[in-house]
KEKE-3310 file (N, C-alpha, C; in steps of 0.2 Angstrom, whole numbers, plus 5000, padded with zeros to 4 digits):
npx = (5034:5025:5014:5020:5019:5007:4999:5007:5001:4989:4987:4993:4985:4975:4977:4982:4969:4959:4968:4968:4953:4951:4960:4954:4942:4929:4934:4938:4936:4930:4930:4933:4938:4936:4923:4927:4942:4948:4962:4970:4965:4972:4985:4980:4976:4990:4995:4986:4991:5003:4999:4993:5005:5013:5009:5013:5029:5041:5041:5037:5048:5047:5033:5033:5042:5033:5022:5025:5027:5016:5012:5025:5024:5011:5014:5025:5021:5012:5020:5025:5015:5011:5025:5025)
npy = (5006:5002:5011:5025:5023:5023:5033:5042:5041:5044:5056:5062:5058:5067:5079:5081:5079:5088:5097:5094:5096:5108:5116:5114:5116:5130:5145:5163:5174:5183:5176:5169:5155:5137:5131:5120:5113:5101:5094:5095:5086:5077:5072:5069:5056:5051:5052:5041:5031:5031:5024:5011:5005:5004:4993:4981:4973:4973:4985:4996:5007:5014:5018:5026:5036:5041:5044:5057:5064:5073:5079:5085:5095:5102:5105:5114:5125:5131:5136:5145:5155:5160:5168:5177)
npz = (5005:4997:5002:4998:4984:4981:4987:4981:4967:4969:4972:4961:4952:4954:4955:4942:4932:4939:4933:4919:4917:4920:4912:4900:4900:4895:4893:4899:4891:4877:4861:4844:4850:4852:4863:4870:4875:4872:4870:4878:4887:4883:4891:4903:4900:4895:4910:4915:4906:4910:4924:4922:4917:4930:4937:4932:4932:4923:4919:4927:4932:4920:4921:4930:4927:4917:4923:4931:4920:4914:4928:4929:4919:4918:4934:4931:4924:4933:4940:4933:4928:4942:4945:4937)
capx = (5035:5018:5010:5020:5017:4999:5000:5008:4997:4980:4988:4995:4982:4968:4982:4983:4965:4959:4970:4967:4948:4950:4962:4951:4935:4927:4938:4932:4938:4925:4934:4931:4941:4930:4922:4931:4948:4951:4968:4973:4964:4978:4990:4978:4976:4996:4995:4982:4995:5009:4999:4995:5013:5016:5005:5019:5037:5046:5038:5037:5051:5045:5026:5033:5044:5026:5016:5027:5028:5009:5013:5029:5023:5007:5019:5030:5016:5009:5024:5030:5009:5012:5027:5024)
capy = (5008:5003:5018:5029:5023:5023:5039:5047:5040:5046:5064:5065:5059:5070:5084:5082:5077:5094:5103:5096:5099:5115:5119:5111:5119:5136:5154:5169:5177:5180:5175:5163:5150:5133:5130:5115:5112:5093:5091:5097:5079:5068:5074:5065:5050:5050:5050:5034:5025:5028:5020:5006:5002:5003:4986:4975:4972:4978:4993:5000:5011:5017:5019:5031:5041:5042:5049:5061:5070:5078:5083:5092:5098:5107:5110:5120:5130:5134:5140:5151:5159:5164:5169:5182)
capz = (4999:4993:5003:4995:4978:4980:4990:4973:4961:4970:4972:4955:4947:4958:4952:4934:4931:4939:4932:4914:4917:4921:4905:4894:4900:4892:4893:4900:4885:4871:4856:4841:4851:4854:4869:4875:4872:4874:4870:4887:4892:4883:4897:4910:4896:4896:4917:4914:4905:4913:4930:4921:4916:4936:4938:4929:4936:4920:4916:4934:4933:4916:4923:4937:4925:4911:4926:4932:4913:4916:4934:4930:4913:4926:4939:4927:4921:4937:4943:4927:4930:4948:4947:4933)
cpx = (5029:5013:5012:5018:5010:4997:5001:5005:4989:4984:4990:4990:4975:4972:4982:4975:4960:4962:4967:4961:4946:4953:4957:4944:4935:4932:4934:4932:4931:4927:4930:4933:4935:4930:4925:4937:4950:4957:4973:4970:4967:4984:4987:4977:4985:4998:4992:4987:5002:5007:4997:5000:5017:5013:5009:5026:5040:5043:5035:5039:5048:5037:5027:5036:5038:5020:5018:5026:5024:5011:5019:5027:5016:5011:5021:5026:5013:5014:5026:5023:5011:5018:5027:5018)
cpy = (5008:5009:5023:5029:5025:5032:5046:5045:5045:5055:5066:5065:5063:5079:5085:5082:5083:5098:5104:5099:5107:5118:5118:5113:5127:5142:5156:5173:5177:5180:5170:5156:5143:5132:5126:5113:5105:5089:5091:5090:5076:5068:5068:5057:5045:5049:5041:5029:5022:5024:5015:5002:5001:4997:4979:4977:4976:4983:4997:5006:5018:5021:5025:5037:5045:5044:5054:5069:5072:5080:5087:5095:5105:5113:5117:5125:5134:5138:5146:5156:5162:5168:5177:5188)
cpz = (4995:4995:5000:4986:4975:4983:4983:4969:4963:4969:4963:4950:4948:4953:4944:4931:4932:4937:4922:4910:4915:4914:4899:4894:4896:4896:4896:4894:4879:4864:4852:4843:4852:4861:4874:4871:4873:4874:4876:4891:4889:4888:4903:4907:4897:4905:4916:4909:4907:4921:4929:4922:4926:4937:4937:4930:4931:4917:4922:4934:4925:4916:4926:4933:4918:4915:4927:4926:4913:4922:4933:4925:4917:4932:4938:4926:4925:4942:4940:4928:4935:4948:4942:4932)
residu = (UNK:UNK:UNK:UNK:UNK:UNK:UNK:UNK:UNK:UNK:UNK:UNK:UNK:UNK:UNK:UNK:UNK:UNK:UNK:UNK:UNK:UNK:UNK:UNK:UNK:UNK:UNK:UNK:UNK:UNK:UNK:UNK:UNK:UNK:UNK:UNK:UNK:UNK:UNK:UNK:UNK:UNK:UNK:UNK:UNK:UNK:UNK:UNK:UNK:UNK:UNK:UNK:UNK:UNK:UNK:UNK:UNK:UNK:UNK:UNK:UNK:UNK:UNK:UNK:UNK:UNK:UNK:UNK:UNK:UNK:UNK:UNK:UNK:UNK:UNK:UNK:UNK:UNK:UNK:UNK:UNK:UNK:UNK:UNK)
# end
């Protein structure tokens, strides 16, 4: 059970941290927008806290359902992009 645990933390957090990078980097678009978006990196901030809370017995379960909410939040998005 500990390889899978360890198994989903490396991937999710390899997965969210690429992705938040990517969202939070410079447009192709030329607009007034700013150049870097940074609030797309408290998603990966919110990954990093919920794999803390996996460290300690009572807050495991709570750890696992606080990293998941970045990777389906991603997921979701990258599915509704493709499929549209």
């Amino acid at each position: 059970m500990k390889i899978v645990k360890h198994t989903w933390n490396v991937l999710s957090g390899v997965f969210v941290l690429f992705l938040s990078l990517w969202m939070s980097g410079p447009g192709i678009g030329e607009t007034d927008t700013p150049t870097y978006r940074w609030y797309f990196m408290l998603l990966f901030i919110l990954w990093g806290i919920g794999l803390f809370m996996q460290f300690k017995d009572r807050t495991k379960l709570m750890g696992i359902i606080v990293t998941f909410i970045p990777v389906g939040y991603y997921l979701i998005f990258y599915i509704l992009v493709v499929n549209s």
